[in-house]
PQR file of N, CA, C, O and H, with PARSE charges and radii, in Angstrom:
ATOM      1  N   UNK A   1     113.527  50.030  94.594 -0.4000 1.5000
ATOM      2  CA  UNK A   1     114.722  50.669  95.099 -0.0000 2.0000
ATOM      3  C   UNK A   1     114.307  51.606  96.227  0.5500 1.7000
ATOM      4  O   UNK A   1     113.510  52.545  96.217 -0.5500 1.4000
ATOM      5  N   UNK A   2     114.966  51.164  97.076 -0.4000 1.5000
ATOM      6  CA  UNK A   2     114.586  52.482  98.546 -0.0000 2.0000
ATOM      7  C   UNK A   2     115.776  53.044  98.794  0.5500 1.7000
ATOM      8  O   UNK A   2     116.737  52.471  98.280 -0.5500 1.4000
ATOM      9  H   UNK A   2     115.613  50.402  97.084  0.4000 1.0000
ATOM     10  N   UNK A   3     115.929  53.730  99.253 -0.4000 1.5000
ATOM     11  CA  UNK A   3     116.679  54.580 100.195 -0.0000 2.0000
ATOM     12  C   UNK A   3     116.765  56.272 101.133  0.5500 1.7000
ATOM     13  O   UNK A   3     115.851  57.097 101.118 -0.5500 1.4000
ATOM     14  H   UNK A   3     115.148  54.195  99.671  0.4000 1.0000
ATOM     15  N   UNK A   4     117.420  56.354 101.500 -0.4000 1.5000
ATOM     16  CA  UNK A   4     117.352  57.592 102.592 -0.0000 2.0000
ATOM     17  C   UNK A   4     118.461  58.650 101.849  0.5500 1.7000
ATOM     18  O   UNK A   4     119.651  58.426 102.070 -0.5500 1.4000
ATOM     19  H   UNK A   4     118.162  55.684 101.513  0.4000 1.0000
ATOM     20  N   UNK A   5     118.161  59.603 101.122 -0.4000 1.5000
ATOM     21  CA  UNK A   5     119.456  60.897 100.909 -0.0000 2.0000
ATOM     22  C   UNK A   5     118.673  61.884 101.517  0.5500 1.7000
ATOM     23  O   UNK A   5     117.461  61.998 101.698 -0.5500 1.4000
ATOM     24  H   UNK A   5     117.194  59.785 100.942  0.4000 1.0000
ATOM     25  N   UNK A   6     119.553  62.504 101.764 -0.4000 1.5000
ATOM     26  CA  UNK A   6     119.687  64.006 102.325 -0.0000 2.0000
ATOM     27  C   UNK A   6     119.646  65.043 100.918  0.5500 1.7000
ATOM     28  O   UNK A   6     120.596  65.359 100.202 -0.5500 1.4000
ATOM     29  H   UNK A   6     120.538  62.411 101.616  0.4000 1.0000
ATOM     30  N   UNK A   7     118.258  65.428 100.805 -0.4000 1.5000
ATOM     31  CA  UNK A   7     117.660  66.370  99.681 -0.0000 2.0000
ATOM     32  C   UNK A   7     117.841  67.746  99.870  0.5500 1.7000
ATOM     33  O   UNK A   7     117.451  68.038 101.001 -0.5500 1.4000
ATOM     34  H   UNK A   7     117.486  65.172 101.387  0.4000 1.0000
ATOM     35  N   UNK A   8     118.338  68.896  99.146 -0.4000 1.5000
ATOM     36  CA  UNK A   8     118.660  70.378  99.520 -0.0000 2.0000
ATOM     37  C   UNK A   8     118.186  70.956  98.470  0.5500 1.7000
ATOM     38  O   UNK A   8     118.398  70.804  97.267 -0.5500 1.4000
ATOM     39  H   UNK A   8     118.655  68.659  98.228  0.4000 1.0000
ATOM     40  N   UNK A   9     117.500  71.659  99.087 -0.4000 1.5000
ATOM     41  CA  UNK A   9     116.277  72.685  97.667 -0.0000 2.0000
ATOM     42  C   UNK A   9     116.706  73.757  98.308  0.5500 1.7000
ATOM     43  O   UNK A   9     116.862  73.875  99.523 -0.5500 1.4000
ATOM     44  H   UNK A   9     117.328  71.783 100.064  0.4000 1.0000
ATOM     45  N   UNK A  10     116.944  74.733  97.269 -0.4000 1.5000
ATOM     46  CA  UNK A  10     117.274  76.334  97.069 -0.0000 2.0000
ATOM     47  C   UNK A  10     116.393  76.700  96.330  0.5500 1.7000
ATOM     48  O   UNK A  10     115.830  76.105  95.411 -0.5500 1.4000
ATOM     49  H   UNK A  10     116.818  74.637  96.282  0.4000 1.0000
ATOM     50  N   UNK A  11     116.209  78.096  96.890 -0.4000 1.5000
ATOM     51  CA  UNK A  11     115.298  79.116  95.236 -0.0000 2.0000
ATOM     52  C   UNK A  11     116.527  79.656  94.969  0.5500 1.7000
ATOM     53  O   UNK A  11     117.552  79.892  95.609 -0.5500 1.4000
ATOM     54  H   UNK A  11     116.666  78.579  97.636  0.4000 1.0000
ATOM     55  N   UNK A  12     115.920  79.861  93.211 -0.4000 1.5000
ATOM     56  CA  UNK A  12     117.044  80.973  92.778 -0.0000 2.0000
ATOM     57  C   UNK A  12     116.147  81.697  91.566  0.5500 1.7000
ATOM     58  O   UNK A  12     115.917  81.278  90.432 -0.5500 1.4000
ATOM     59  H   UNK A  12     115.088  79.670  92.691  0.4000 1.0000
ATOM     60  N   UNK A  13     115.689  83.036  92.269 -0.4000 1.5000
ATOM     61  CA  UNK A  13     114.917  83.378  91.497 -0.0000 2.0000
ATOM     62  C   UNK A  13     113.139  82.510  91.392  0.5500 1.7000
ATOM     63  O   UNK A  13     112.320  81.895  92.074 -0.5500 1.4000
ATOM     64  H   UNK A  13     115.876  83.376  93.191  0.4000 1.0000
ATOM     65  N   UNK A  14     113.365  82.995  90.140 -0.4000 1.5000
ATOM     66  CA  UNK A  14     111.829  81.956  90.194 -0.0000 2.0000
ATOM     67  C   UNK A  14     111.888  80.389  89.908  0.5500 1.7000
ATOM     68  O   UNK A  14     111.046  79.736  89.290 -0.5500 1.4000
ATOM     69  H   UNK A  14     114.031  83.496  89.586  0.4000 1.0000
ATOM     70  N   UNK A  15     112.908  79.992  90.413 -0.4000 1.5000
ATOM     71  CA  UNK A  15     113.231  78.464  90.147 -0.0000 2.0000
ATOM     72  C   UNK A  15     113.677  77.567  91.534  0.5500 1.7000
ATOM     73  O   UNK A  15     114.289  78.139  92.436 -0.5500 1.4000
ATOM     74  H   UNK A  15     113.591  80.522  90.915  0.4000 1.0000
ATOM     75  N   UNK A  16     113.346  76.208  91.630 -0.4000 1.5000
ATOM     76  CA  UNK A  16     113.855  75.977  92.730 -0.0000 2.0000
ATOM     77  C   UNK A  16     114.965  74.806  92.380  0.5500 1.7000
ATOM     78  O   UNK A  16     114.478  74.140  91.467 -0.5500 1.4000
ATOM     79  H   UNK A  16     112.848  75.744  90.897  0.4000 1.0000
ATOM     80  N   UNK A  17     115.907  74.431  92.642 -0.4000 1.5000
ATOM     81  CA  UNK A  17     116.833  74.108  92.469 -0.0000 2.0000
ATOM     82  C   UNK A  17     116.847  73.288  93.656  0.5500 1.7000
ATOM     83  O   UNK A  17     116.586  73.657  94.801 -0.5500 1.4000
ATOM     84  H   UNK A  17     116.303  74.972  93.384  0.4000 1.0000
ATOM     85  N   UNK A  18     117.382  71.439  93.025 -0.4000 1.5000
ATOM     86  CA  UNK A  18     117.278  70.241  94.352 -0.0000 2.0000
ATOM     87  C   UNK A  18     118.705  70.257  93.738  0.5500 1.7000
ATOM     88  O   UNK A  18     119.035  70.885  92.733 -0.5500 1.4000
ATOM     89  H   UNK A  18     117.594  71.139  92.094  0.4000 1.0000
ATOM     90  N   UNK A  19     119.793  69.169  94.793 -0.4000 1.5000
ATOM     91  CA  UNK A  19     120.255  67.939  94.930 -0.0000 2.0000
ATOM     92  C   UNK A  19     120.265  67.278  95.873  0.5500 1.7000
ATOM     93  O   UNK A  19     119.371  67.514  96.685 -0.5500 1.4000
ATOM     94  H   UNK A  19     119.525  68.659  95.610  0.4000 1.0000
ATOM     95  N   UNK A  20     121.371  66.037  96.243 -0.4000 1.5000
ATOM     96  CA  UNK A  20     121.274  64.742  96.955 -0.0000 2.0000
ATOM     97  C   UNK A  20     123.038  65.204  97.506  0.5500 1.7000
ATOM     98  O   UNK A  20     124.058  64.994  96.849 -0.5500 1.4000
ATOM     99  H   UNK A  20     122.098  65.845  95.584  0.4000 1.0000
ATOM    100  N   UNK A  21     122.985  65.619  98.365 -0.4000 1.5000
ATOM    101  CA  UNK A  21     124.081  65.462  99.427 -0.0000 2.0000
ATOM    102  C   UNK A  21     125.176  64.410  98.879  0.5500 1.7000
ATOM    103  O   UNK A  21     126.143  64.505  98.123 -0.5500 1.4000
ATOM    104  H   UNK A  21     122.156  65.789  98.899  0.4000 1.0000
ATOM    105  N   UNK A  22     124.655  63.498  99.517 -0.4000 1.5000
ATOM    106  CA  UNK A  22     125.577  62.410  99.614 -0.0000 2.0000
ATOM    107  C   UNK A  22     125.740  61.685  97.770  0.5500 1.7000
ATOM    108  O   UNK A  22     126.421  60.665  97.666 -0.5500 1.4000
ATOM    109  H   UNK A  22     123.869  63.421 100.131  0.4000 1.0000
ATOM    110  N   UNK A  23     125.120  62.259  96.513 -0.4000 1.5000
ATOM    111  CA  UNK A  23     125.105  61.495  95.254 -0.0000 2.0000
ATOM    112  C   UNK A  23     125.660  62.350  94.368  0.5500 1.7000
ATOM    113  O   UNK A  23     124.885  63.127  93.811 -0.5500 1.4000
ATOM    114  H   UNK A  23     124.567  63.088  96.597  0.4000 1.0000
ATOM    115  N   UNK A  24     126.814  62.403  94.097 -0.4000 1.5000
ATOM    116  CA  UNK A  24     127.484  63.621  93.002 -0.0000 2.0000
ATOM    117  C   UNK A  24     126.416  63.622  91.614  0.5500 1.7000
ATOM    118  O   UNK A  24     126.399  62.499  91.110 -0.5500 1.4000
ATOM    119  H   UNK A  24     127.444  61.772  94.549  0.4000 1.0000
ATOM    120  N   UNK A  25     125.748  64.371  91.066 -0.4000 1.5000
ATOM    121  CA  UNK A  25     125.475  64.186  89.442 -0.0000 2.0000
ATOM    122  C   UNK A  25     124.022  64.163  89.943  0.5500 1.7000
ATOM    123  O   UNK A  25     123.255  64.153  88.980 -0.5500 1.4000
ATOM    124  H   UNK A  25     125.762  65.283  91.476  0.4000 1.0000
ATOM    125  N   UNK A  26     123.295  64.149  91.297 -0.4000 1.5000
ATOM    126  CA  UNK A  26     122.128  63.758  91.299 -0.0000 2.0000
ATOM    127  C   UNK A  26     121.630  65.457  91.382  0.5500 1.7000
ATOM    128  O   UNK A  26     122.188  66.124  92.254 -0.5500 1.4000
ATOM    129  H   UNK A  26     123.918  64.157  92.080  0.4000 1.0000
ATOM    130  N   UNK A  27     120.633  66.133  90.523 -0.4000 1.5000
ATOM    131  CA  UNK A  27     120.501  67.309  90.703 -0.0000 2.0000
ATOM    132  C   UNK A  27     119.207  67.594  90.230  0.5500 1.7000
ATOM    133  O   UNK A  27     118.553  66.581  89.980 -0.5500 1.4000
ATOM    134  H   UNK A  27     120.179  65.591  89.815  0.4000 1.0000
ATOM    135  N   UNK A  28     118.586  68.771  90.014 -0.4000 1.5000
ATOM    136  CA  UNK A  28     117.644  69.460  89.160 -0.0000 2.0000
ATOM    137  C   UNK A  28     116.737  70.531  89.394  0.5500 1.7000
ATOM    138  O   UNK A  28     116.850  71.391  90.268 -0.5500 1.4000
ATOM    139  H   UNK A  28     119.117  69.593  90.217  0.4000 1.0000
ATOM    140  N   UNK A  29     115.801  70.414  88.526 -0.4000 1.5000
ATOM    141  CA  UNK A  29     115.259  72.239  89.368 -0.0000 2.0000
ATOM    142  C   UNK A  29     113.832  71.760  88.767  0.5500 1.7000
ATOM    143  O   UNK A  29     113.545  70.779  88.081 -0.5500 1.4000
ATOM    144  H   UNK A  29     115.709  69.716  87.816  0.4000 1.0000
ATOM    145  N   UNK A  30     112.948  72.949  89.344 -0.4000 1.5000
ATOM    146  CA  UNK A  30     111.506  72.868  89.198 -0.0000 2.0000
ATOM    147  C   UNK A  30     110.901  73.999  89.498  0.5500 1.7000
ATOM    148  O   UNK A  30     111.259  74.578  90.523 -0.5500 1.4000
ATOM    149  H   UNK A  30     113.180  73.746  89.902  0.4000 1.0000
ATOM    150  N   UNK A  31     109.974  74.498  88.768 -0.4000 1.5000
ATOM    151  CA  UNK A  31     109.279  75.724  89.183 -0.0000 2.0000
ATOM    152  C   UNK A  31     108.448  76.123  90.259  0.5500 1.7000
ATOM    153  O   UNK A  31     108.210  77.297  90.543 -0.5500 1.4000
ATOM    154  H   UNK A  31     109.684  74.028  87.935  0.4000 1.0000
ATOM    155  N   UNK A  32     107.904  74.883  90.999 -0.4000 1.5000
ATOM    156  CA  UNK A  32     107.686  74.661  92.391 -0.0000 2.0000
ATOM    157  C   UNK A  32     108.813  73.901  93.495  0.5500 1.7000
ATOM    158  O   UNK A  32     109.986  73.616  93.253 -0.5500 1.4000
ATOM    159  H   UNK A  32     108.098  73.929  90.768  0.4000 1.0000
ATOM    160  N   UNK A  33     108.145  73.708  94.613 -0.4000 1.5000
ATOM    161  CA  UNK A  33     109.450  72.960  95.368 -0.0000 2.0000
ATOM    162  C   UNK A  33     108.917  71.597  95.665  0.5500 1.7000
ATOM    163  O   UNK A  33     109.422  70.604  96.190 -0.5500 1.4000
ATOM    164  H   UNK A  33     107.192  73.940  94.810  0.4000 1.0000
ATOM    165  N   UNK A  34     107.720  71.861  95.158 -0.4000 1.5000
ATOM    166  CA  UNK A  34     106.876  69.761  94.902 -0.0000 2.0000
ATOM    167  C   UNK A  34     106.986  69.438  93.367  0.5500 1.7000
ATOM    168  O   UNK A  34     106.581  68.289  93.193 -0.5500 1.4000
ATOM    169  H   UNK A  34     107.310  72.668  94.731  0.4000 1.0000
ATOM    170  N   UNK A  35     107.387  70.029  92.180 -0.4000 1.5000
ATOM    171  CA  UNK A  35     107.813  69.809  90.817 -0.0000 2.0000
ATOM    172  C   UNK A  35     109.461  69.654  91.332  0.5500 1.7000
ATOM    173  O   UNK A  35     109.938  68.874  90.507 -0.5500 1.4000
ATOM    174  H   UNK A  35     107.716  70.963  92.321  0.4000 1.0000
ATOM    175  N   UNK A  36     110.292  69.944  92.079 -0.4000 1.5000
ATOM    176  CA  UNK A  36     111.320  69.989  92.351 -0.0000 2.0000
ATOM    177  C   UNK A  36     111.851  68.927  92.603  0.5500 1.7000
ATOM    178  O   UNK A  36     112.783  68.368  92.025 -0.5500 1.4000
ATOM    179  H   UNK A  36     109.905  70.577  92.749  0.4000 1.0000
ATOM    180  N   UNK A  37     110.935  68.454  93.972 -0.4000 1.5000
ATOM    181  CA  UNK A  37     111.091  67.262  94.823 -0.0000 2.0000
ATOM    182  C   UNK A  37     110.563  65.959  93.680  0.5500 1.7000
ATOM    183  O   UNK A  37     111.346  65.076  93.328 -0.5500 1.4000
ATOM    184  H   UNK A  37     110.178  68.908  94.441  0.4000 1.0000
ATOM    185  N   UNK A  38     109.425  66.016  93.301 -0.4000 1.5000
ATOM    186  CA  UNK A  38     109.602  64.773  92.331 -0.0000 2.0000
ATOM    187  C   UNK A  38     110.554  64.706  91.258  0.5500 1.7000
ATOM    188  O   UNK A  38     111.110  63.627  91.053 -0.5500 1.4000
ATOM    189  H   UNK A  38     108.789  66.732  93.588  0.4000 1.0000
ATOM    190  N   UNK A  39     110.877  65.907  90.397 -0.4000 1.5000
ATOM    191  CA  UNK A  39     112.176  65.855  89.409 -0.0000 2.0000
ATOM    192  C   UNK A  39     113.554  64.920  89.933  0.5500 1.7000
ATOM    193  O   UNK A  39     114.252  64.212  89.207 -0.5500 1.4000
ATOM    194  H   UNK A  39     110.425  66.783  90.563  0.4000 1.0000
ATOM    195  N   UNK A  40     113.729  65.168  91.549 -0.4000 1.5000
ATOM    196  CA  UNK A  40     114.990  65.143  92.146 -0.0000 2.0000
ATOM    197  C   UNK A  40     115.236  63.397  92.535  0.5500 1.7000
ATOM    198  O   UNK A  40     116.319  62.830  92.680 -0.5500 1.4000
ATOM    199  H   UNK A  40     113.162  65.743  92.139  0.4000 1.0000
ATOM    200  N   UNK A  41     113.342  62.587  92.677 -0.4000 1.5000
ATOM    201  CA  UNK A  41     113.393  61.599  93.150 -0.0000 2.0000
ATOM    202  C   UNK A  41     113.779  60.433  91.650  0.5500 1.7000
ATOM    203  O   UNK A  41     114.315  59.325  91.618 -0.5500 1.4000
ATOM    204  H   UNK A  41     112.463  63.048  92.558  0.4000 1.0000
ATOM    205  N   UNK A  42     113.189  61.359  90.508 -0.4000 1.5000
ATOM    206  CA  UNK A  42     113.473  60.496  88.854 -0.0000 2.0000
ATOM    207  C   UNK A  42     115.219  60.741  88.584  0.5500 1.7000
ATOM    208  O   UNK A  42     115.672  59.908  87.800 -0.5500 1.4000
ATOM    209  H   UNK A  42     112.754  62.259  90.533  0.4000 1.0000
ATOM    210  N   UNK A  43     116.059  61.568  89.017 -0.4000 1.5000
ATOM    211  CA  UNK A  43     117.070  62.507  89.302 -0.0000 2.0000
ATOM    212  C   UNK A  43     118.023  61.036  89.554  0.5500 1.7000
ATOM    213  O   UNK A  43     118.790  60.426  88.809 -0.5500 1.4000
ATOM    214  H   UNK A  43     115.690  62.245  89.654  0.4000 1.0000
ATOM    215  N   UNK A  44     117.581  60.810  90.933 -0.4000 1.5000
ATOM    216  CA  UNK A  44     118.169  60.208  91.893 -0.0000 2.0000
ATOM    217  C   UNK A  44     117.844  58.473  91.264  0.5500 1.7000
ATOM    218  O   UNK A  44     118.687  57.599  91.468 -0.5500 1.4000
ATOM    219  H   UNK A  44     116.958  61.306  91.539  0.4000 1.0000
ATOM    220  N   UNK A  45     117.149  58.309  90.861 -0.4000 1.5000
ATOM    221  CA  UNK A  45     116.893  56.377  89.788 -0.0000 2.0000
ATOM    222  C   UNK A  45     117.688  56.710  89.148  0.5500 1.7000
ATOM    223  O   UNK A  45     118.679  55.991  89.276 -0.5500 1.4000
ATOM    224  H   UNK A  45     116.464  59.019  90.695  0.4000 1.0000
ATOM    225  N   UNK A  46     117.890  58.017  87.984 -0.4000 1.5000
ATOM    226  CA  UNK A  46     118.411  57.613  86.951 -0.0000 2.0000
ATOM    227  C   UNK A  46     120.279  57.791  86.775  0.5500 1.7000
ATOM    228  O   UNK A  46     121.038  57.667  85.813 -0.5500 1.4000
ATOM    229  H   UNK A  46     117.085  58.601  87.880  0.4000 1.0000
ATOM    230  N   UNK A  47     120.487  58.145  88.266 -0.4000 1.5000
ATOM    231  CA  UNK A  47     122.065  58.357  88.498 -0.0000 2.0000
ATOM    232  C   UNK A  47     122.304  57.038  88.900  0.5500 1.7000
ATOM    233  O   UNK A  47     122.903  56.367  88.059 -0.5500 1.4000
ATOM    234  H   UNK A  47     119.871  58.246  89.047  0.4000 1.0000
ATOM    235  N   UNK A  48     121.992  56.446  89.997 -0.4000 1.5000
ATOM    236  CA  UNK A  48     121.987  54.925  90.294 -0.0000 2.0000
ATOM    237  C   UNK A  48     121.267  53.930  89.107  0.5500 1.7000
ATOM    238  O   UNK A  48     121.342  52.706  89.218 -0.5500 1.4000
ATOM    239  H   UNK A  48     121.506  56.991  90.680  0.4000 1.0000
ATOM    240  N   UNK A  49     120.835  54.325  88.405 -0.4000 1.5000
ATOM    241  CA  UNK A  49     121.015  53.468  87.200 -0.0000 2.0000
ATOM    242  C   UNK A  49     121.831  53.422  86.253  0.5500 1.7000
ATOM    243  O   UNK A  49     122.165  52.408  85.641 -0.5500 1.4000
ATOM    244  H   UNK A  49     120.774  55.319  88.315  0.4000 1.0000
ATOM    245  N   UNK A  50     122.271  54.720  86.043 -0.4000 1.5000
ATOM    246  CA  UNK A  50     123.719  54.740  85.013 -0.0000 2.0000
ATOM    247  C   UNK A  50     124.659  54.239  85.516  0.5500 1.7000
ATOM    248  O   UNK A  50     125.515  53.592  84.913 -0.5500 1.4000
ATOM    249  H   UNK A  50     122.000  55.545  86.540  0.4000 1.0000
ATOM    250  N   UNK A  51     124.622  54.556  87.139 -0.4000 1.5000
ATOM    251  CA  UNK A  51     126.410  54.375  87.915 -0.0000 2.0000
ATOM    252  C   UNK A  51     125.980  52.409  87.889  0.5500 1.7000
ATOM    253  O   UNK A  51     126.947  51.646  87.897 -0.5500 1.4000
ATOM    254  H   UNK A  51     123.926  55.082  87.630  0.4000 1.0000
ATOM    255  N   UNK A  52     124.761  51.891  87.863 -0.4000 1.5000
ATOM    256  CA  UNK A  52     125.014  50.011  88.132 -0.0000 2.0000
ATOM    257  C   UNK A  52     125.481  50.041  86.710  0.5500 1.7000
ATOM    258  O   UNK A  52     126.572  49.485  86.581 -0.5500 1.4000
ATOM    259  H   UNK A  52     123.976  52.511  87.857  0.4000 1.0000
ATOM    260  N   UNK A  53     124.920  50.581  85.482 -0.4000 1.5000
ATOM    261  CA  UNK A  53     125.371  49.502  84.053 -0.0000 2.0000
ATOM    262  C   UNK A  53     126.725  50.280  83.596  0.5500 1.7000
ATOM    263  O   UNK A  53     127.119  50.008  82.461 -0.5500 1.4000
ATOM    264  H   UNK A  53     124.034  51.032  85.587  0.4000 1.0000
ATOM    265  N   UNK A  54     127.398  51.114  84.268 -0.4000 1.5000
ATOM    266  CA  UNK A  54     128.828  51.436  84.380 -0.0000 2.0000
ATOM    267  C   UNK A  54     130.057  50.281  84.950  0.5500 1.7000
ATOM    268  O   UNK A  54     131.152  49.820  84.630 -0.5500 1.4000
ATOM    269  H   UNK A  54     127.078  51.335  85.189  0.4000 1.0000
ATOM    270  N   UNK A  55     128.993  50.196  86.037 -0.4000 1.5000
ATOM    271  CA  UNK A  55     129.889  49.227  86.728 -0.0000 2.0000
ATOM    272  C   UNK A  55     130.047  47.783  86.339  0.5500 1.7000
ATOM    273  O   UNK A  55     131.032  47.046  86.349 -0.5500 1.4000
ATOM    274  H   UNK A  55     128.103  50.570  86.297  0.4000 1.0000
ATOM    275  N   UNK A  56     128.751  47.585  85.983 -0.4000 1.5000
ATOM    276  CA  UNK A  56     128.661  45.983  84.834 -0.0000 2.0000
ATOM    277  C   UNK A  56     129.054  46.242  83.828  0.5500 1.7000
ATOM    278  O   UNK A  56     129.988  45.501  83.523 -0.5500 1.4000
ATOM    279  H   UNK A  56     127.950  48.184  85.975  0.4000 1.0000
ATOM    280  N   UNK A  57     128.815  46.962  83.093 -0.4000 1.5000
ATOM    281  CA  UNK A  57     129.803  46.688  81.928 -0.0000 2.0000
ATOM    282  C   UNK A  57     131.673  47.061  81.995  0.5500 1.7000
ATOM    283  O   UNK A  57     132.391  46.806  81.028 -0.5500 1.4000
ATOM    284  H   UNK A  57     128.056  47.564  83.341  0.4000 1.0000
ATOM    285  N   UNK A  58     132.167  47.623  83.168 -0.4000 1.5000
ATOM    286  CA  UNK A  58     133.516  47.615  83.339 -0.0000 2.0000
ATOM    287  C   UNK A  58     133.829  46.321  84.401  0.5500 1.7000
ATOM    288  O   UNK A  58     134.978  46.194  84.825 -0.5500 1.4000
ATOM    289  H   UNK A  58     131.584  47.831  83.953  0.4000 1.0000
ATOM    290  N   UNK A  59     132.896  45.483  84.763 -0.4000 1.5000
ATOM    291  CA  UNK A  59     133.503  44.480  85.426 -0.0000 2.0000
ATOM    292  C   UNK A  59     133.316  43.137  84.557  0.5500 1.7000
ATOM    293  O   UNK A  59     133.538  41.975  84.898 -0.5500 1.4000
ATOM    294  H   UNK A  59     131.963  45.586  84.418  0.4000 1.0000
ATOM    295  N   UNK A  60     132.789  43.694  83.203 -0.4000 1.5000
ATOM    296  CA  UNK A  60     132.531  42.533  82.510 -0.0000 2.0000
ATOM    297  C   UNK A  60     133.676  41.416  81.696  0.5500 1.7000
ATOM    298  O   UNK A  60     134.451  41.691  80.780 -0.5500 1.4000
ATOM    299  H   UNK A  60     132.608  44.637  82.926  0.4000 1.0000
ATOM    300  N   UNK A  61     133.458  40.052  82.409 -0.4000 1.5000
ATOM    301  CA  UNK A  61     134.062  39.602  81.963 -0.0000 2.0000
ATOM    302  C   UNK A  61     135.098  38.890  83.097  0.5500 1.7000
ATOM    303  O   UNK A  61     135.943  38.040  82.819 -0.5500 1.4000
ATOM    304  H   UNK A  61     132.829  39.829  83.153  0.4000 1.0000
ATOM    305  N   UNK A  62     134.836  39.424  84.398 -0.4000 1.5000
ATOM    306  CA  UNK A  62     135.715  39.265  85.650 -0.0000 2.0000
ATOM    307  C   UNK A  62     134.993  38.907  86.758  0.5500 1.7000
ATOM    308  O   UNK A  62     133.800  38.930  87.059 -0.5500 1.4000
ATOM    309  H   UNK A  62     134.149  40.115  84.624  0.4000 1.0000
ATOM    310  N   UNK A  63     136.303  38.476  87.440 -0.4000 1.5000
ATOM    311  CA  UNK A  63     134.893  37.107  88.541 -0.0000 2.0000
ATOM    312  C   UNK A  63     134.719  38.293  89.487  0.5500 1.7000
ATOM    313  O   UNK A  63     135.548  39.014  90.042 -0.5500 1.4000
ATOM    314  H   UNK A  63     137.272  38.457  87.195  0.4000 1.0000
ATOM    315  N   UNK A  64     133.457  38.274  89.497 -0.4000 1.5000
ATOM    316  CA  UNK A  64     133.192  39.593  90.710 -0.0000 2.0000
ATOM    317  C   UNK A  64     132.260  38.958  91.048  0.5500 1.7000
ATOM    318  O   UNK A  64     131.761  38.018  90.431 -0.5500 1.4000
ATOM    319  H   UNK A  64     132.784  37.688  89.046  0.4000 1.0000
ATOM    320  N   UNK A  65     131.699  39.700  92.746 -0.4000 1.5000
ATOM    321  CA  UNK A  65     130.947  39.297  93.368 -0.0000 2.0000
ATOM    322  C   UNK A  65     129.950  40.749  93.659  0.5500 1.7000
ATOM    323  O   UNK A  65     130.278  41.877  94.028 -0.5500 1.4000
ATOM    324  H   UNK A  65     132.105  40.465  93.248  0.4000 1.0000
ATOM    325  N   UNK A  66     129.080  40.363  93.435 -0.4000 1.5000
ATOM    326  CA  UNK A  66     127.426  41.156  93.627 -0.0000 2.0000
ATOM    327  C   UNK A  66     126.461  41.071  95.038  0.5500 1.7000
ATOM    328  O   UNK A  66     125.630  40.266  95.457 -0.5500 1.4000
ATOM    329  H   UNK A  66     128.814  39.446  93.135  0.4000 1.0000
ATOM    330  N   UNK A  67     126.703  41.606  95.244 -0.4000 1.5000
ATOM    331  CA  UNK A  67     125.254  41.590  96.664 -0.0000 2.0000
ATOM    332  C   UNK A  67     124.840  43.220  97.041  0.5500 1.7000
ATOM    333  O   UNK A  67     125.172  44.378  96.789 -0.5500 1.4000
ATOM    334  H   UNK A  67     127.378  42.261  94.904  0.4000 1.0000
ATOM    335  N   UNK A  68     123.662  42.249  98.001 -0.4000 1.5000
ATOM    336  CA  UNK A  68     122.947  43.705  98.626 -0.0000 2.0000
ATOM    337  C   UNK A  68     123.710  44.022  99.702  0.5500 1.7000
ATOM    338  O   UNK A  68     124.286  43.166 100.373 -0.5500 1.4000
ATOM    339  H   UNK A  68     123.392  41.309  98.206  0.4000 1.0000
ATOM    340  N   UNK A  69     123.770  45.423  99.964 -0.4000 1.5000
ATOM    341  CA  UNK A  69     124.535  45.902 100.864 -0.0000 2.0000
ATOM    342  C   UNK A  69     123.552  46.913 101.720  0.5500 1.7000
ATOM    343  O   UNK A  69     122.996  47.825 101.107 -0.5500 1.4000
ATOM    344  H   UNK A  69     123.302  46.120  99.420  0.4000 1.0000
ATOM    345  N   UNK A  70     123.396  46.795 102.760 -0.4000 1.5000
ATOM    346  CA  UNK A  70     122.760  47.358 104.172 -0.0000 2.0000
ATOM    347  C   UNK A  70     123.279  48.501 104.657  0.5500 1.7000
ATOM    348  O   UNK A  70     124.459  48.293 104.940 -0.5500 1.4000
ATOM    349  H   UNK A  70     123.847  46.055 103.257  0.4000 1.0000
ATOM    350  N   UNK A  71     122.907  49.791 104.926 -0.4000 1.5000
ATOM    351  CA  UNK A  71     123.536  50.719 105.742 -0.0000 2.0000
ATOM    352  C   UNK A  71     122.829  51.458 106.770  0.5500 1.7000
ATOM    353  O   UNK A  71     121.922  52.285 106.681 -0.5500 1.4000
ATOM    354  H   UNK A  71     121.949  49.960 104.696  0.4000 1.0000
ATOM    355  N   UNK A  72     123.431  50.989 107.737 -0.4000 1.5000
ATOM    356  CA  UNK A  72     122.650  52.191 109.220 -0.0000 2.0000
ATOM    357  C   UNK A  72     123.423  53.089 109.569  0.5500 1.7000
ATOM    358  O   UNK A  72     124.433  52.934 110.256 -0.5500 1.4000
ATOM    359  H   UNK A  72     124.168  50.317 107.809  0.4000 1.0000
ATOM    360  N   UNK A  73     122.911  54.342 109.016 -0.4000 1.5000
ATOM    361  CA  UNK A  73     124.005  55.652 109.434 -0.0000 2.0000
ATOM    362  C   UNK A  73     123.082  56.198 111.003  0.5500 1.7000
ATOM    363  O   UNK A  73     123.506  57.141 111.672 -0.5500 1.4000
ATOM    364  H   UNK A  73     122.091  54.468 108.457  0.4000 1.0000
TER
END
């Protein structure tokens, strides 16, 4: 899985605090801002993995169509 988000790390206190711009639910924190950044990248699989077997199991059963989809922002 690849892709490009736009990552935003804050301190707050002695904590640093990520999310993903563009991925509602994608979030987390870390006591460094490189414990941060990897938390944010396992963060970011495991939101796009819940949101695909959401979507398969509510399209289950219906003729749908699946593909890869390309984006150049």
């Amino acid at each position: 899985m690849e892709g490009k988000f736009t990552a935003v790390f804050e301190k707050e206190g002695d904590w640093w605090i990520g999310y993903v711009e563009e991925l509602p639910g994608a979030n987390t924190q870390g006591k460094t801002l490189d414990e941060a950044r990897e938390n944010l990248k396992e963060a970011v699989i495991m939101v796009i993995e819940a949101n695909r077997e959401i979507s398969q199991q509510e399209s289950e059963g219906k003729d749908v169509v699946r593909e890869n989809l390309t984006v150049a922002a």
